[in-house]
ZADO-1210 file (C-alpha; in nm, 4 decimals, padded with zeros to 6 digits):
<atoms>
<atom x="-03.4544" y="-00.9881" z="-00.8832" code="UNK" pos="1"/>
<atom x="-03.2494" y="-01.0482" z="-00.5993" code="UNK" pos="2"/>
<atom x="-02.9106" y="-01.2038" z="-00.6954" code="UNK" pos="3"/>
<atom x="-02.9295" y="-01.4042" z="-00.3405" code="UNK" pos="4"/>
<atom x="-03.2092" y="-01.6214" z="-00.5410" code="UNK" pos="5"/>
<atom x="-03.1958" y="-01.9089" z="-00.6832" code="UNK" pos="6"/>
<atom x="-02.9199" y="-02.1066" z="-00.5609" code="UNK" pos="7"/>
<atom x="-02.9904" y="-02.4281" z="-00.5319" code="UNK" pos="8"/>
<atom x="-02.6342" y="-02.6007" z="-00.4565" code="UNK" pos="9"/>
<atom x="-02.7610" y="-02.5851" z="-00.0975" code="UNK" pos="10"/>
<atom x="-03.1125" y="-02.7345" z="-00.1022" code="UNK" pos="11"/>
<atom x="-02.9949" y="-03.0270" z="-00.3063" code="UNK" pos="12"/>
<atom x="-02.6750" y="-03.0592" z="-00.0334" code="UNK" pos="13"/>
<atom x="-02.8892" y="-03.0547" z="00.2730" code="UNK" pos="14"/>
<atom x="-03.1471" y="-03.2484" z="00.1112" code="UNK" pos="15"/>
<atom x="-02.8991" y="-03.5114" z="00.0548" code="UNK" pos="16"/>
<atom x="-02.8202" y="-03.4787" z="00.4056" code="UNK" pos="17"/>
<atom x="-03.1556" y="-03.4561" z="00.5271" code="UNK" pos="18"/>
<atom x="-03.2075" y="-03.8636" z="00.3506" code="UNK" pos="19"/>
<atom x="-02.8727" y="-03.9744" z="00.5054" code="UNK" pos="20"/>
<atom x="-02.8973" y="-03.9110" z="00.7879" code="UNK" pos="21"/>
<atom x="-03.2386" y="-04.0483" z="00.8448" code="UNK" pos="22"/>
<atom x="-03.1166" y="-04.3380" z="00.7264" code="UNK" pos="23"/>
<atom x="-02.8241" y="-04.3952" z="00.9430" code="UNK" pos="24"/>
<atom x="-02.9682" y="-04.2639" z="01.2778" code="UNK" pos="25"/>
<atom x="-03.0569" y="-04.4617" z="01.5774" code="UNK" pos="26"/>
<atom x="-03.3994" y="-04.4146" z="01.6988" code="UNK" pos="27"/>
<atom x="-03.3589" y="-04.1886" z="01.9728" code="UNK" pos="28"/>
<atom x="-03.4411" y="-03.8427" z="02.1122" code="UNK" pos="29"/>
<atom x="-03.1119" y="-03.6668" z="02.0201" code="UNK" pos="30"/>
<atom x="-03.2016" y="-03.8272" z="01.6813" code="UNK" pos="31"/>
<atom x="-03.5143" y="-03.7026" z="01.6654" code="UNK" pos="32"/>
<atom x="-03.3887" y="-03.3814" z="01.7338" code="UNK" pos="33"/>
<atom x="-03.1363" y="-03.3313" z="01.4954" code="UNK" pos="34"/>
<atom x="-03.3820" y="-03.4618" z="01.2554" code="UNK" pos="35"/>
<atom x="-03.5940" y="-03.1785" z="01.3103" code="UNK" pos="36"/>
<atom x="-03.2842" y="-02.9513" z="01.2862" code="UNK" pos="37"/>
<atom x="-03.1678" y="-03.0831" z="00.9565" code="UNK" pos="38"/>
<atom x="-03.5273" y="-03.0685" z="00.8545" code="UNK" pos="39"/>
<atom x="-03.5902" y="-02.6987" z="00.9864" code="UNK" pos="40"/>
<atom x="-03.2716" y="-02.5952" z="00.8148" code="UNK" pos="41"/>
<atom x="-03.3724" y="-02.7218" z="00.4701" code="UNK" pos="42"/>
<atom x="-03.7044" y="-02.5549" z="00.5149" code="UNK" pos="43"/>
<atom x="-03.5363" y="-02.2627" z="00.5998" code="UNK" pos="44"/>
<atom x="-03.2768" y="-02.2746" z="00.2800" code="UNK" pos="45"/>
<atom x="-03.5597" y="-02.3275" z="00.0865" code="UNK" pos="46"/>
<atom x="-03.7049" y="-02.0061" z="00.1767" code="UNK" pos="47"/>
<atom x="-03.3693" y="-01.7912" z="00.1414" code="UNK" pos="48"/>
<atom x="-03.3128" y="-01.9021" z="-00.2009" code="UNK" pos="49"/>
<atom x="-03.6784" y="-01.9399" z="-00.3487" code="UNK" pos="50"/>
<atom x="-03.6526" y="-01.6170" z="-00.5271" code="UNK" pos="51"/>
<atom x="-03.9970" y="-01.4995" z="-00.3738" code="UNK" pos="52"/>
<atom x="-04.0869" y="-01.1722" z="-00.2860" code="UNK" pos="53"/>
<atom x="-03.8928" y="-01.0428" z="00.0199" code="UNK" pos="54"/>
<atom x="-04.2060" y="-01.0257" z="00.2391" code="UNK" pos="55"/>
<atom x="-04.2938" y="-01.3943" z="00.1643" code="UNK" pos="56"/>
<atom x="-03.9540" y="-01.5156" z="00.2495" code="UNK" pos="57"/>
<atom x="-03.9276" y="-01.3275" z="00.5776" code="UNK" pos="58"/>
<atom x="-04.2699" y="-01.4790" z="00.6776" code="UNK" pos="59"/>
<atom x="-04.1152" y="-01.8027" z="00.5886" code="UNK" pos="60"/>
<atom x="-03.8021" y="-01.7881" z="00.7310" code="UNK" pos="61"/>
<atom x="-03.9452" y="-01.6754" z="01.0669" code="UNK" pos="62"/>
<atom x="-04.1879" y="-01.9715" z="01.0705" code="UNK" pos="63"/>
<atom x="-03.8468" y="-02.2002" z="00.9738" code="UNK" pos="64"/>
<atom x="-03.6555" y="-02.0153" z="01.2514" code="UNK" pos="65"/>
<atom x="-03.9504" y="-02.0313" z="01.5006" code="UNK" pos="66"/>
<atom x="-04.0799" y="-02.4050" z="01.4146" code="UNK" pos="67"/>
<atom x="-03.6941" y="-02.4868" z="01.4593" code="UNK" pos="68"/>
<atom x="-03.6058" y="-02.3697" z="01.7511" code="UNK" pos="69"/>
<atom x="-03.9135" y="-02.4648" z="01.9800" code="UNK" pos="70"/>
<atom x="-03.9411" y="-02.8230" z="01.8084" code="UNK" pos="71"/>
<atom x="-03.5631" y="-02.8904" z="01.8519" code="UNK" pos="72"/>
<atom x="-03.6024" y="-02.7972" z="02.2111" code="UNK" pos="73"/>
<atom x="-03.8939" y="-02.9806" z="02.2518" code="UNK" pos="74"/>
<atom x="-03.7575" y="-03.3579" z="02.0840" code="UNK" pos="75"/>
<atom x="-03.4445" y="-03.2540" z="02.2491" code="UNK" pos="76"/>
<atom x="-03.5678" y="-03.3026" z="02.6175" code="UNK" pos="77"/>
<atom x="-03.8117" y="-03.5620" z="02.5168" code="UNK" pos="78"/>
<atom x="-04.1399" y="-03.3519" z="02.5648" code="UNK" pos="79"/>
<atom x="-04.2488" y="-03.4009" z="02.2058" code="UNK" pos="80"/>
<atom x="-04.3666" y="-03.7316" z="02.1069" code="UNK" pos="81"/>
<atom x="-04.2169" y="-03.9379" z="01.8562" code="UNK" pos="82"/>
<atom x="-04.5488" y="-03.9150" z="01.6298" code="UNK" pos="83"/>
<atom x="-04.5429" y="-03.5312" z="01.6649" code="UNK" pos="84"/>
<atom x="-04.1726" y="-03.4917" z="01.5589" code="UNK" pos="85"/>
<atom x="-04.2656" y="-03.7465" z="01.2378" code="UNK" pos="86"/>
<atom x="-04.5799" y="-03.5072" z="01.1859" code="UNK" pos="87"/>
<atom x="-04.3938" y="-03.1912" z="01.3010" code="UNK" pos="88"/>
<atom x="-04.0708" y="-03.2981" z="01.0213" code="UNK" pos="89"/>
<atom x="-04.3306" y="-03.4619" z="00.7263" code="UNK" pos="90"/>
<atom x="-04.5353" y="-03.1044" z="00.7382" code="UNK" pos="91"/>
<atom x="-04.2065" y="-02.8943" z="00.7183" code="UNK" pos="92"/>
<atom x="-04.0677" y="-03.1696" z="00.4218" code="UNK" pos="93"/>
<atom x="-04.4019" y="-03.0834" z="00.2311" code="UNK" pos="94"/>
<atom x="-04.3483" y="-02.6622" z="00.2796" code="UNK" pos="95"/>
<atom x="-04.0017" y="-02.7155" z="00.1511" code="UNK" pos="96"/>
<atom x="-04.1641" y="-02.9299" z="-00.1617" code="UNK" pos="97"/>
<atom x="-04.4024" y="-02.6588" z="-00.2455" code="UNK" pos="98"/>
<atom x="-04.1979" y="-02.3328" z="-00.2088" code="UNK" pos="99"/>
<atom x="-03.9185" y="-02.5155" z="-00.4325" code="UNK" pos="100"/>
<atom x="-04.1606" y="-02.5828" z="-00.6576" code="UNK" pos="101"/>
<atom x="-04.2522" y="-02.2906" z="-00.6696" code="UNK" pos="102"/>
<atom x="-03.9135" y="-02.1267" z="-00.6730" code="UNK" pos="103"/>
<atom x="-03.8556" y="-02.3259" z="-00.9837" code="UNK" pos="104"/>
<atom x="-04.0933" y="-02.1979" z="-01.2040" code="UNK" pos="105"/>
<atom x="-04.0686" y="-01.8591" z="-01.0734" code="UNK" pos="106"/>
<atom x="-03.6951" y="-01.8885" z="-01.1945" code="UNK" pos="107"/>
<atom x="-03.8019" y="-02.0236" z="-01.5197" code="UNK" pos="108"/>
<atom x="-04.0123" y="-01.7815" z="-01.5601" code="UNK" pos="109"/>
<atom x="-03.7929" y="-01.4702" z="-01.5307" code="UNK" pos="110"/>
<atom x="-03.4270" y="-01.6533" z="-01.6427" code="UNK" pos="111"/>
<atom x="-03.5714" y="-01.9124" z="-01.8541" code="UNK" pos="112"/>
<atom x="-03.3746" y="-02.3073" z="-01.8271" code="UNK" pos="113"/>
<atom x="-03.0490" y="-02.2698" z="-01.6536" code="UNK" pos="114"/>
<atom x="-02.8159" y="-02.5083" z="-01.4268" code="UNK" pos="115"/>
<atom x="-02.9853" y="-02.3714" z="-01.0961" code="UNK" pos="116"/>
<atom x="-03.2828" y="-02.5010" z="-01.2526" code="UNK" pos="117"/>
<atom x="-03.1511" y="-02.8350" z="-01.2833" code="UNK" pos="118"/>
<atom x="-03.0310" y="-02.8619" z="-00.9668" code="UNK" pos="119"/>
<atom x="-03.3504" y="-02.7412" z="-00.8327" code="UNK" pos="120"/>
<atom x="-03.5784" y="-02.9916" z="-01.0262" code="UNK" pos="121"/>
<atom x="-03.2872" y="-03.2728" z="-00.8611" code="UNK" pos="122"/>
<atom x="-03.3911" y="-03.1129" z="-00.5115" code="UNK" pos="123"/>
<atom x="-03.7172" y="-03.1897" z="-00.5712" code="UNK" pos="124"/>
<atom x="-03.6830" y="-03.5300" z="-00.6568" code="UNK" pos="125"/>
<atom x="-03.4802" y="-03.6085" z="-00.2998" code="UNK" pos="126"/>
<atom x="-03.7332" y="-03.4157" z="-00.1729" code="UNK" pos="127"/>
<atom x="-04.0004" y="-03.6607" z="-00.3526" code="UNK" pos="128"/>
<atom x="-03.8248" y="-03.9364" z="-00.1722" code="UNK" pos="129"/>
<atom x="-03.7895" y="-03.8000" z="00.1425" code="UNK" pos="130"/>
<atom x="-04.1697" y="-03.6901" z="00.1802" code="UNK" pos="131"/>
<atom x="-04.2988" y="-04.0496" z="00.0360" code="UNK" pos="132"/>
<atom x="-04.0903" y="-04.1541" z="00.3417" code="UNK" pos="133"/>
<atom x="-04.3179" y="-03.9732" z="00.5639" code="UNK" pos="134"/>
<atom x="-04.6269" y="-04.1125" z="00.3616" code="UNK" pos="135"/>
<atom x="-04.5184" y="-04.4719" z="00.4501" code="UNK" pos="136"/>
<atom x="-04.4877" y="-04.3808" z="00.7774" code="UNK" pos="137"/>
<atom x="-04.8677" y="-04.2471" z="00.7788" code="UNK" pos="138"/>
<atom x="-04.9686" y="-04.5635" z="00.6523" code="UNK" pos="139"/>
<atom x="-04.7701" y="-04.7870" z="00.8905" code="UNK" pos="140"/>
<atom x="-04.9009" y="-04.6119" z="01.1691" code="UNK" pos="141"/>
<atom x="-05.2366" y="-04.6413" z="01.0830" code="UNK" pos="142"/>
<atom x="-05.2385" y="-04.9749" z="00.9871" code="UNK" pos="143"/>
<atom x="-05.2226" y="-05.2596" z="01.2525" code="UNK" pos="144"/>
<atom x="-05.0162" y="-05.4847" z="01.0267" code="UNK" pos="145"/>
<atom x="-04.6410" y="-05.4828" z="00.9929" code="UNK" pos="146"/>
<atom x="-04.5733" y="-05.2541" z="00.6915" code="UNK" pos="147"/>
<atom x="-04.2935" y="-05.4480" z="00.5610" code="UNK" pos="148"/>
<atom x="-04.3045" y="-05.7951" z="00.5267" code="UNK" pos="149"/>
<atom x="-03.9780" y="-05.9059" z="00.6153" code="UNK" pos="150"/>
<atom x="-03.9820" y="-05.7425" z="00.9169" code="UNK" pos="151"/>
<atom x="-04.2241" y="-05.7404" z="01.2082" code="UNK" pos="152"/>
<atom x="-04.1505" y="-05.3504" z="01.3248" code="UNK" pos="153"/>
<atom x="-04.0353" y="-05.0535" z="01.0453" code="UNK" pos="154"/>
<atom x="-03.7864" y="-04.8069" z="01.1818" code="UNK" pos="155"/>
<atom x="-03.7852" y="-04.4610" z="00.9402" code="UNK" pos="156"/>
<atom x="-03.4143" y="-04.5836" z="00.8700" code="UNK" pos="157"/>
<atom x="-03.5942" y="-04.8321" z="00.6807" code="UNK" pos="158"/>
<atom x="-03.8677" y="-04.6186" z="00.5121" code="UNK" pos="159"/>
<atom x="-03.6502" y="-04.3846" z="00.4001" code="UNK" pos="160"/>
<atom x="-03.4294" y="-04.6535" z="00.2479" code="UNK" pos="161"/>
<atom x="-03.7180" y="-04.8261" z="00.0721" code="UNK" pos="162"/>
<atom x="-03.8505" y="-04.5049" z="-00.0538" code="UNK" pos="163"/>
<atom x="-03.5294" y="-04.4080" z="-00.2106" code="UNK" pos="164"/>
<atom x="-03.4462" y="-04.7150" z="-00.3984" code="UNK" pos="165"/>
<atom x="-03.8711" y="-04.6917" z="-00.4642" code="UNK" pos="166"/>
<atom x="-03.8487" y="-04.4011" z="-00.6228" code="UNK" pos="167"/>
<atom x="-03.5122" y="-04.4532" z="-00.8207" code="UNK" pos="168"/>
<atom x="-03.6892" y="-04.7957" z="-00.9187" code="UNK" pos="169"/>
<atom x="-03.3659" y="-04.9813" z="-00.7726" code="UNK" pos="170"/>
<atom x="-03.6034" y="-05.2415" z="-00.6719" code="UNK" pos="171"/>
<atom x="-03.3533" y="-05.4472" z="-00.4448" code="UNK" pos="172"/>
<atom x="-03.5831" y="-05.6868" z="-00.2930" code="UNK" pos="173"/>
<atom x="-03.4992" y="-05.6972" z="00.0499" code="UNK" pos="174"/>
<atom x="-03.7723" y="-05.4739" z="00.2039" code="UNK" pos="175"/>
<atom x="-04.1154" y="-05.5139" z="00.0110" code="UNK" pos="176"/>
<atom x="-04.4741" y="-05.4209" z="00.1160" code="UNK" pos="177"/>
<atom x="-04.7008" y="-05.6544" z="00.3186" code="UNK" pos="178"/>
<atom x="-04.9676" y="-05.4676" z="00.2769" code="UNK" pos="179"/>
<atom x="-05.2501" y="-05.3393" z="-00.0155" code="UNK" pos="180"/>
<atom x="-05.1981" y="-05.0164" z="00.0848" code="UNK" pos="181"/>
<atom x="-04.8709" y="-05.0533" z="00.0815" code="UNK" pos="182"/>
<atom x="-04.7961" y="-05.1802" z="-00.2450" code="UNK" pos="183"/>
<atom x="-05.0578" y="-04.9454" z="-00.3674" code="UNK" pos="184"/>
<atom x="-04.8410" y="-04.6805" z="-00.2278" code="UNK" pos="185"/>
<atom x="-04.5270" y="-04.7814" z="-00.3583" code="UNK" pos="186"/>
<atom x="-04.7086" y="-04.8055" z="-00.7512" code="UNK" pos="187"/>
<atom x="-04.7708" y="-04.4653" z="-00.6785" code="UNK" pos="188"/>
<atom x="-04.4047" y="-04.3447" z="-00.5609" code="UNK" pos="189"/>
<atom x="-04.2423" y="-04.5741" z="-00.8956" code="UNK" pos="190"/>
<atom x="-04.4760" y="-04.4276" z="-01.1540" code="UNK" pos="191"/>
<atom x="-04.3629" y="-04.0806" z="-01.0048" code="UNK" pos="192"/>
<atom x="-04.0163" y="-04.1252" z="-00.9881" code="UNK" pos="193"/>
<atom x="-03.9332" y="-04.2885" z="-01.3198" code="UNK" pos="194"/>
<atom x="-04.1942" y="-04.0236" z="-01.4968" code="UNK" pos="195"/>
<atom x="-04.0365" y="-03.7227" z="-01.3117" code="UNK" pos="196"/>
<atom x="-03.7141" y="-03.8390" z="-01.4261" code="UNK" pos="197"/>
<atom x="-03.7769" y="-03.8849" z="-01.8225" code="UNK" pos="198"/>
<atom x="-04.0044" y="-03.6415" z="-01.8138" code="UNK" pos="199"/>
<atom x="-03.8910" y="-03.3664" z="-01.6157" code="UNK" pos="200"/>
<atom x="-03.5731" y="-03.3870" z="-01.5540" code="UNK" pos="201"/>
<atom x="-03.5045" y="-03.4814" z="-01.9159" code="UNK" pos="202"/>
<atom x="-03.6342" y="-03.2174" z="-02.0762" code="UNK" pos="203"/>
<atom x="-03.4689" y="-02.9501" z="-01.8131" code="UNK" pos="204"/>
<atom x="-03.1057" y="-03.0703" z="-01.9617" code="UNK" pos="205"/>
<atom x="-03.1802" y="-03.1017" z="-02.3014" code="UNK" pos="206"/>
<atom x="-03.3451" y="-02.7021" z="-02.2988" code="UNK" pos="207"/>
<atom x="-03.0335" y="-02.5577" z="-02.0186" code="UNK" pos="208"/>
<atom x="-02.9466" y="-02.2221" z="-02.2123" code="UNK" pos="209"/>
<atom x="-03.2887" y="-02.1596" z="-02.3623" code="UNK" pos="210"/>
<atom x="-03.4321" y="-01.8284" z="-02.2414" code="UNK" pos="211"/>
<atom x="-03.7791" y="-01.7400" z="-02.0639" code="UNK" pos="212"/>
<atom x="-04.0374" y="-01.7723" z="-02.3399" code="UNK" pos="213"/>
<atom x="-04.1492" y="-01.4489" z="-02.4809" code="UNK" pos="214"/>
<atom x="-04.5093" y="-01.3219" z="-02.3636" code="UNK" pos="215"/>
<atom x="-04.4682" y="-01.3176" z="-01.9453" code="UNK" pos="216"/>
<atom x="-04.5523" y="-01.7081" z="-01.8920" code="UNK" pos="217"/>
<atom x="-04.5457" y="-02.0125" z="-01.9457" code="UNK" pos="218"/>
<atom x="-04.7264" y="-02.2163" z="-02.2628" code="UNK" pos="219"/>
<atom x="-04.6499" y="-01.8382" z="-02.4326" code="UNK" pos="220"/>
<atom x="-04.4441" y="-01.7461" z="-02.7257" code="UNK" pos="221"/>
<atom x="-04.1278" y="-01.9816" z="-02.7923" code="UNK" pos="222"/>
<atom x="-03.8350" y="-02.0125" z="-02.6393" code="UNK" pos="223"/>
<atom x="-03.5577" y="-01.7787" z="-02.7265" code="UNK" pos="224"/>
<atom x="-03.1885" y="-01.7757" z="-02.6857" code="UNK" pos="225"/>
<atom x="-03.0774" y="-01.5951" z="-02.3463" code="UNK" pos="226"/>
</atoms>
């Protein structure tokens, strides 16, 4: 297995950075396009340290490199729309969800429960937050109400913000859903979050230092000391 694996310091860093910063930036085309940098480098980290065989990570990180470099360009001088960035940056959120998901288990699988694993199943739960961000912004768009209720126009700053303290079920109060769908959604993105986290997350920590279980898989054998 290639030691360069399975690091996932980084993803859960830029991640981090990934939700900041769409939260603090003004809505503009050097935004956009930083966005889409941030974005295209956490897709790209992703890739590096999923663990995956080497020919699935080079395909991957081209497609990072590529998609970076020719959407950047494009938000940059304003020839790409703002709904194809959002589309463009809510596609590359969802690779990144999958291949660290994947990642995950494939490092479960060979190493058994260990802190990169932890810190991988944390990724995904920014990552959770960041993509139901996107999801809001699907539904905003295609609705012709105001998604929030205290607020005739939604900036991402403010779905991103909402989804976050959704998903942590921080429940502040001062941006709620106007909508059905809306509050529909944000059932959704609450049940999620609070199961992922005493579910998940919980049993991760309370089995770091167990081994992979015996038999090739998962559901196989029992766990056994490393």
């Amino acid at each position: 297995m290639d030691e360069a694996g399975f690091r996932y310091g980084a993803v859960l860093i830029v991640t981090l950075t990934v939700l900041i910063f769409s939260i603090v930036a003004p809505a503009s085309n050097f935004s956009r396009a930083v966005g889409v940098a941030l974005v295209g480098a956490m897709l790209l980290i992703v890739a590096v340290t999923s663990g995956a065989p080497k020919h699935t990570r080079r395909v991957s990180i081209f497609l990072a490199v590529f998609t970076l470099g020719v959407s950047t360009g494009l938000v940059g001088s304003g020839a790409l729309t703002k709904g194809a960035a959002f589309t463009l940056t809510g596609l590359m959120t969802l690779l990144a969800l999958l291949a660290l998901i994947a990642g995950v288990f494939r490092l479960m699988r060979t190493r058994g429960v260990t802190i990169q694993a932890v810190i991988g199943a944390l990724s995904l739960y920014l990552l959770l937050a960041l993509l139901f961000a996107y999801a809001i912004g699907a539904v905003a768009e295609i609705s012709n109400e105001p998604y929030f209720a205290q607020s005739n126009t939604d900036t991402q700053s403010q779905r991103t913000y909402f989804s976050v303290t959704t998903v942590t079920t921080t429940g502040f109060g001062d941006l709620t859903p106007a909508t059905k769908a809306g509050r529909a959604l944000t059932v959704v993105e609450e049940l999620f979050g609070q199961l992922y986290l005493v579910t998940v997350v919980s049993l991760l920590i309370a089995n770091v230092g167990r081994g992979p279980r015996e038999g090739g898989g998962p559901g196989r054998g029992r766990l056994v000391d490393s």
